[in-house]
N, C-alpha and C positions, 0 to 999 in steps of 0.2 A: 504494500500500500504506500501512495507517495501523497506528500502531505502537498495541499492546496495552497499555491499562492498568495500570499496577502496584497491587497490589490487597494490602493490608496492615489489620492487625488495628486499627490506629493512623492517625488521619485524618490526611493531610497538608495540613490547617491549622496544625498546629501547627508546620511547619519550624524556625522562628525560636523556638522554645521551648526554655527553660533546660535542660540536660543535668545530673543532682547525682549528688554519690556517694552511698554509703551514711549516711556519718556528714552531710553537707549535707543529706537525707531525714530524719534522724533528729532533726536541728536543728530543720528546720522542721516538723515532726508532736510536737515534742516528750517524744521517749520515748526510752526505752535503745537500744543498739544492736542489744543482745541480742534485746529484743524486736520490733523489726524482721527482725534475721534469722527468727526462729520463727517470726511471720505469712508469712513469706515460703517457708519448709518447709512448711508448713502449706497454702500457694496462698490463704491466706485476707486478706490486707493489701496494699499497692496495687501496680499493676502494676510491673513489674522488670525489667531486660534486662541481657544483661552484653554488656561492651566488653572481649573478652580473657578476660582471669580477673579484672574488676573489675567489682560490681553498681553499677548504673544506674538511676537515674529518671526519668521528665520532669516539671517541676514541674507540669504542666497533669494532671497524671494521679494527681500527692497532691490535688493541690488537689478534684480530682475525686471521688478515692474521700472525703476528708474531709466533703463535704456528700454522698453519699451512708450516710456513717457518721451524717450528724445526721437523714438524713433518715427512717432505718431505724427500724421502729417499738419501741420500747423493751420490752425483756421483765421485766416486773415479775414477784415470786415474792414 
């Protein structure tokens, strides 16, 4: 018998990947707290997990949406 897969949203390459709180996320993307939590209501700013009642990040997952944030095409008006 061979044991099934665990199949998660999140590649497990990243194991060894830095775990941050909210305010360590906010450090490193350089913006208010505030507006981290509201992208985060919002579902619209980088992926998030809670441990508890405490939000979560992985650094490989700011870092990730940050170059998709420069990669996105710029909407001029």
């Amino acid at each position: 018998m061979t044991a099934e897969p665990i199949h998660s949203e999140r590649p497990t390459s990243n194991l060894g990947d830095e775990m941050l709180s909210l305010q360590e996320a906010c450090r490193l993307l350089r913006v208010p707290e505030g507006t981290l939590r509201y992208w985060r209501h919002l579902g619209c700013g980088p992926r998030s997990f809670k441990v508890g009642r405490h939000v979560r990040y992985w650094r490989a997952d700011l870092i990730m949406w940050l170059t998709e944030q420069t990669n996105r095409p710029q909407d001029h008006r």
